[in-house]
MIRODREN-713338 format. One record per residue (C-alpha): residue number from 1; x, y, z. Coordinates in steps of 0.5 Angstrom, whole numbers. Example, Ala and Ser with C-alpha at 12.3 -4.5 7.8 and 13.67 -1.06 7.14 Angstrom:
<pts>
PT    i     xx     yy     zz
PT    1     25     -9     16
PT    2     27     -2     14
</pts>
This chain:
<pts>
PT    i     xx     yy     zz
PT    1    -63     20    -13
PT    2    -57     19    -17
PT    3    -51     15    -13
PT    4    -45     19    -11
PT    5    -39     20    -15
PT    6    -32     16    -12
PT    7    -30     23     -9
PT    8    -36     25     -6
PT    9    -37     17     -2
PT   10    -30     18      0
PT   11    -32     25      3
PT   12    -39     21      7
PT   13    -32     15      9
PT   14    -29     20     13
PT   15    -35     24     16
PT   16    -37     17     20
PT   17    -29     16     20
PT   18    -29     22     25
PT   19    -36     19     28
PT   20    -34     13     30
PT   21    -26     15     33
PT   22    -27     21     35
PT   23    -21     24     31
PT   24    -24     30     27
PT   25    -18     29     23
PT   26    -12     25     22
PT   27     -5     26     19
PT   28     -2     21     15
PT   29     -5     14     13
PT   30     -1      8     12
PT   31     -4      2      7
PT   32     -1     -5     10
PT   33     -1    -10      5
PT   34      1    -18      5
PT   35      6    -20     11
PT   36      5    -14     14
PT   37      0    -13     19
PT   38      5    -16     25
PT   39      9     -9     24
PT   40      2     -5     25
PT   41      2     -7     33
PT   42      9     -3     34
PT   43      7      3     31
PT   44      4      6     37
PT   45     -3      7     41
PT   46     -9      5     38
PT   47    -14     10     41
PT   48    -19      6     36
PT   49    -21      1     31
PT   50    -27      0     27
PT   51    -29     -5     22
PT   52    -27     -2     14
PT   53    -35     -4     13
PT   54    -37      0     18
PT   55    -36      6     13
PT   56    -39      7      6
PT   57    -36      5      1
PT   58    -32      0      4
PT   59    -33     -8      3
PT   60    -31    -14      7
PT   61    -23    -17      6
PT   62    -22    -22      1
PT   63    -14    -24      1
PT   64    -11    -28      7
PT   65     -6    -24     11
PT   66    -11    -18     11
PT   67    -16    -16     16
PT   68    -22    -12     15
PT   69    -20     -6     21
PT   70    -18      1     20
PT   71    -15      3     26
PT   72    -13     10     29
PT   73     -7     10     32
PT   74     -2     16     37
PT   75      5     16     34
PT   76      8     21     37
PT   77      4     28     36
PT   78      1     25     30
PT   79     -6     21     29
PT   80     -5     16     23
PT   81    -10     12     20
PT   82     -8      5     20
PT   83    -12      0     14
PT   84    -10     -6     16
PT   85    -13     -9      8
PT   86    -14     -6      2
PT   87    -19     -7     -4
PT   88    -15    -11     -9
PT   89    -16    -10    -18
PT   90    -17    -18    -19
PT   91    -22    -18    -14
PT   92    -26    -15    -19
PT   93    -30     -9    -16
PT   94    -28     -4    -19
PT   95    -22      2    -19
PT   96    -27      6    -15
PT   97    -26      1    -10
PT   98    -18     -1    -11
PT   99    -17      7     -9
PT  100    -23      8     -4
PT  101    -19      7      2
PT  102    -14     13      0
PT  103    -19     18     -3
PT  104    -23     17      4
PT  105    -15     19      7
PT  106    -14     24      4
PT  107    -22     26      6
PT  108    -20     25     13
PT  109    -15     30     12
PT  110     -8     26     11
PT  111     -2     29      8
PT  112      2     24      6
PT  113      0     16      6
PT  114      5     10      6
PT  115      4      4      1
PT  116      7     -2      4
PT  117      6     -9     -2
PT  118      9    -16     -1
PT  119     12    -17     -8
PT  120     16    -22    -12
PT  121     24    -20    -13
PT  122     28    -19    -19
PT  123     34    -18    -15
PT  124     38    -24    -13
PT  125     42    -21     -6
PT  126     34    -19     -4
PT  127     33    -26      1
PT  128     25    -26      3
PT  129     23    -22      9
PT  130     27    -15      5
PT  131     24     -8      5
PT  132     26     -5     -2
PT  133     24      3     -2
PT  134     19      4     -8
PT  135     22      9    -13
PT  136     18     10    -19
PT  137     12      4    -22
PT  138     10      0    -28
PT  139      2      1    -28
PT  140      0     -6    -32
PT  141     -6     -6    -31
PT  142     -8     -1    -35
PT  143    -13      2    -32
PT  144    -13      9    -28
PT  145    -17     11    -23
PT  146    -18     18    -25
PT  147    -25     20    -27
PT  148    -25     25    -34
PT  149    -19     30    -37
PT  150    -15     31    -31
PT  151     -9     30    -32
PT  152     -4     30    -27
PT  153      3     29    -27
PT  154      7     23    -24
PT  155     13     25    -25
PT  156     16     25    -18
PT  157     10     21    -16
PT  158     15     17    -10
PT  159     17     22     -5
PT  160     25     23     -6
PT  161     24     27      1
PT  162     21     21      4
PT  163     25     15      1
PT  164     32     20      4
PT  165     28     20     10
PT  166     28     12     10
PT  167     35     11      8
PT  168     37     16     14
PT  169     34     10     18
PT  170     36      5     15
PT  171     43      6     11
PT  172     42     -1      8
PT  173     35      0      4
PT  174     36     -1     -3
PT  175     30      2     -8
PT  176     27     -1    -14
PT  177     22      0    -19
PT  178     15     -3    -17
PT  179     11     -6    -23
PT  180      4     -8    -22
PT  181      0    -15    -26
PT  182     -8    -15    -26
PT  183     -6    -22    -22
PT  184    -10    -26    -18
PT  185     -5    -31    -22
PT  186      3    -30    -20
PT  187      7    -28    -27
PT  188     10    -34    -31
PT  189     17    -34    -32
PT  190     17    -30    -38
PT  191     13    -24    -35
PT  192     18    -24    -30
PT  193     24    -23    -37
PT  194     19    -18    -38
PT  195     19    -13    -33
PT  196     26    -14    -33
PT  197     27    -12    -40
PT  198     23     -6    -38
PT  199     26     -4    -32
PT  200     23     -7    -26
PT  201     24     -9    -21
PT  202     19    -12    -16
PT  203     13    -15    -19
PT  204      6    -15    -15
PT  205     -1    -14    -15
PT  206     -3     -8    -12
PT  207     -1     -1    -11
PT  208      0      3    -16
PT  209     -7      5    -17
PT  210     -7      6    -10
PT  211     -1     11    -11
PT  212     -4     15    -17
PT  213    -10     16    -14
PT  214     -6     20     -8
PT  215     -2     24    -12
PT  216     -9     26    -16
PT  217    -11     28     -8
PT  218     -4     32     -8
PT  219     -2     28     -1
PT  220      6     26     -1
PT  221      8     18     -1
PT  222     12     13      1
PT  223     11      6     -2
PT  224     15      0      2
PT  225     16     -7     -2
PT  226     17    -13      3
PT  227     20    -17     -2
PT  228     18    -24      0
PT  229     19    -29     -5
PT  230     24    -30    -11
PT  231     20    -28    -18
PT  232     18    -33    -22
PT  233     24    -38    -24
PT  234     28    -35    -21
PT  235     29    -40    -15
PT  236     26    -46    -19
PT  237     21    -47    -13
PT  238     13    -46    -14
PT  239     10    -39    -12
PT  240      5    -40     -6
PT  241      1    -34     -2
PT  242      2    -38      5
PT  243     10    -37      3
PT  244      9    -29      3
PT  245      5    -28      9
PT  246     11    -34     13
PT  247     16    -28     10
PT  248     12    -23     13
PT  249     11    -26     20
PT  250     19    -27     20
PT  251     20    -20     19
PT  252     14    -17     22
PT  253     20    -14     28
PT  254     24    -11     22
PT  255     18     -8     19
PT  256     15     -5     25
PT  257     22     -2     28
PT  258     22      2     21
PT  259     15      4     20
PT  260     16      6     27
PT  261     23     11     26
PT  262     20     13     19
PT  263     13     15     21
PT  264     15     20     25
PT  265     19     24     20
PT  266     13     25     15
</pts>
């Protein structure tokens, strides 16, 4: 018996998805990354919550600041689909697994997923614990998460509709162009030169793989960074994982006041 493929795996993920929370069908999802999982309690009613093992194809949580639940909650008139973790590259188990949590969203029936990061900023005025709107990616990795010759467009990959929806809420989001490292090593100085001289200006680990397999899903998508550090050099201070998850929780009220507002406009 042959394994399945990526595609099929996700679509036995949102069959037990269905199972276990009782939704045939769910509207949106959002990807809570570092720092942002206080915000998921303000979200709205979670009328389930299971374990990302639970469903196949789903590994354990690896990353502090992550948990390993997936929680189905009521905003509004809408039924999203809360990852409270994701499968990170560096973790070393594939693109397939890096993007099983979006393909499993969209199988589960979403139109439109939320990418959330915690990320380094390139931007001075930006001060740890600022959301930043996602307007286009550098995929450094060098990887993609599409199997075969499907070529598909990546042109408007970050939706202009939903970031002009956020700004509606916020007047004060800025935007920048989000650029992912392999990791799990911060960048040096040098590569943080680098993206600048490239164009980029948030620098993280994750997301752009998750992005690429949404638009390859056809669903709309949002990515937010909470910029919570300084990029490398920047501050002359060293990086350290338990400073991103300090800024998360200092602006987890912020955070989850904006999912909550921009949510329903999706």
């Amino acid at each position: 018996m042959t394994d399945p493929t990526p595609y099929e795996l996700a679509q036995q993920a949102a069959a037990r998805l269905a199972e276990l929370t009782g939704v045939a069908r769910h509207d949106l999802a959002l990807v809570l990354g570092s720092g942002w999982l206080p915000a998921a309690e303000m979200l709205g009613e979670t009328t389930a919550e299971i374990e990302t093992t639970d469903l196949p194809g789903f590994s354990a949580a690896a990353v502090a600041g992550h948990s390993g639940k997936i929680r189905s909650v009521r905003v509004g008139d809408q039924q999203a689909l809360v990852f409270l973790s994701r499968t990170h590259y560096y973790e070393g188990k594939g693109v397939a697994a890096v993007v099983h949590g979006v393909r499993t969203a969209a199988a589960a029936g979403c139109r439109a997923i939320v990418l959330t990061n915690g990320c380094g900023g390139l931007k001075e005025t930006w001060t740890p614990g600022t959301p930043v709107l996602i307007s286009d990616h550098i995929n450094l990795t060098g990887q993609s998460p599409i199997v075969g010759a499907n070529f598909v467009d990546l042109t408007d990959l970050y939706s202009a509709r939903l970031r002009a929806a956020c700004r509606e809420v916020d007047p004060t989001l800025d935007e920048g162009v989000y650029v992912q490292f392999p990791g799990p090593h911060y960048e040096t100085p040098a590569e943080i030169g680098m993206v600048r001289a490239i164009g980029g200006h948030l620098a993280g680990m994750s997301t752009t793989l998750e992005a690429i397999a949404a638009r390859e899903a056809g669903m709309e998508i949002l990515g937010i960074s909470l910029v919570t550090n300084l990029a490398a050099g920047m501050s002359g201070e060293p990086l350290d994982h338990a400073e991103v998850l300090e800024a998360g929780r200092s602006a987890a009220t912020r955070m989850g006041e904006l999912l909550t507002r921009i949510v329903p406009k999706i």
